[in-house]
C-alpha positions as CSV (number, residue, x, y, z in Angstrom):
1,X,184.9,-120.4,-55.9
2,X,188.0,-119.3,-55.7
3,X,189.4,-116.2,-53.1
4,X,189.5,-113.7,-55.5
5,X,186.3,-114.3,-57.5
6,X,184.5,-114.3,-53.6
7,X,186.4,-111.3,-52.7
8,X,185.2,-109.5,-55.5
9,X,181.3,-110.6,-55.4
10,X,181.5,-109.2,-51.4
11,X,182.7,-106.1,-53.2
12,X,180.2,-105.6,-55.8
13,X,177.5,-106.5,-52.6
14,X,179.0,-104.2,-49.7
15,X,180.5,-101.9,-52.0
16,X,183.1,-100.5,-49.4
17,X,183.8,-97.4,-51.1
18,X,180.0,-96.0,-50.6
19,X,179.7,-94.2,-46.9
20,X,176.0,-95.0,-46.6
21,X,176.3,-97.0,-43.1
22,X,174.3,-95.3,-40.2
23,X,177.2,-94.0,-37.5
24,X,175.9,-96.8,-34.8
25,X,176.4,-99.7,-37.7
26,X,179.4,-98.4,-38.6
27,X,180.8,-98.1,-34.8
28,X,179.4,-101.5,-33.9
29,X,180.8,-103.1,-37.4
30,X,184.5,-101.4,-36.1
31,X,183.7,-103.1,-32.8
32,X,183.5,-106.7,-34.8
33,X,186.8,-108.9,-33.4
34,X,187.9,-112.4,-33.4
35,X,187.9,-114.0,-29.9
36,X,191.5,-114.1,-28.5
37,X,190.2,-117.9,-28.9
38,X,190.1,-117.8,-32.8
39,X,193.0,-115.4,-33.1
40,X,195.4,-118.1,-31.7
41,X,193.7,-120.9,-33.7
42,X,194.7,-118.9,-36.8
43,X,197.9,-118.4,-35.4
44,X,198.1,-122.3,-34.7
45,X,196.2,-123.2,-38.3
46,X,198.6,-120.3,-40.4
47,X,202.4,-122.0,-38.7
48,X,201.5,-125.4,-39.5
49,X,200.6,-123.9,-43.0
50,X,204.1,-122.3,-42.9
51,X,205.4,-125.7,-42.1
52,X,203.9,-127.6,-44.8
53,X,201.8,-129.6,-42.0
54,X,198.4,-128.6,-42.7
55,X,196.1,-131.3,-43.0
56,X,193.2,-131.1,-45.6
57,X,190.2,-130.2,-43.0
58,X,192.6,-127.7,-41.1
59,X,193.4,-126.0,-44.7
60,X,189.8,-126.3,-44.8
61,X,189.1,-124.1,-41.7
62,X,191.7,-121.4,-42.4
63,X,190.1,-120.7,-45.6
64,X,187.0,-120.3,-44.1
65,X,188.8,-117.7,-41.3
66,X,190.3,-116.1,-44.0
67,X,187.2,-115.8,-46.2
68,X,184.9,-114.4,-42.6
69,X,188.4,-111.8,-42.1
70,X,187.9,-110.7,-45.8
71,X,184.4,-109.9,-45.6
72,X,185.4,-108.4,-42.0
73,X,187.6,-106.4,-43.6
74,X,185.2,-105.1,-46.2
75,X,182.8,-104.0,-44.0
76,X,185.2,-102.1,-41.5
77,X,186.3,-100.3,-44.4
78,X,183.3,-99.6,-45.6
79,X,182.4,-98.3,-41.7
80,X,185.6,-96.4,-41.3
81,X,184.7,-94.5,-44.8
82,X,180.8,-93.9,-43.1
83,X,182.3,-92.4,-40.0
84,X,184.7,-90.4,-41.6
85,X,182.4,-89.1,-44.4
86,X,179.9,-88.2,-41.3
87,X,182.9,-86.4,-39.7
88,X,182.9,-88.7,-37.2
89,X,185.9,-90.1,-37.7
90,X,189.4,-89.8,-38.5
């Protein structure tokens, strides 16, 4: 599957344009972070990329913390539209 075909079958599923979440899903969903852990392995995984020195399982494991951000994404934009729709946020 490739990136775009998954990004848009997590659209069509969390459809992140409807404001249906409950405010305490949609505050706990903004709350949703990398650890500063992962946040420098992507760092580490996304220079070698850069480089031209990523190795076949590491290209592996950036597209698999790229896919989890994309779906992170969805969902904290569909919770950001809840909260606001709810007038709860900004």
């Amino acid at each position: 599957m490739t990136t775009n075909t998954g990004t848009a079958i997590l659209n069509r599923l969390i459809e992140p344009d409807h404001d249906d979440l409950p405010p305490e899903t949609a505050q706990y969903l903004l709350g949703l972070d990398f650890s500063k852990k992962d946040h420098t392995r992507v760092a580490k995984l996304s220079g070698k990329a850069s480089e031209g020195t990523l190795k076949p399982d590491e290209r592996e494991e950036l597209d698999e913390y790229l896919r989890v951000a994309d779906l992170l994404a969805l969902l904290q934009s569909k919770a950001r539209l809840s909260l606001k729709n709810a007038g709860l946020g900004s």
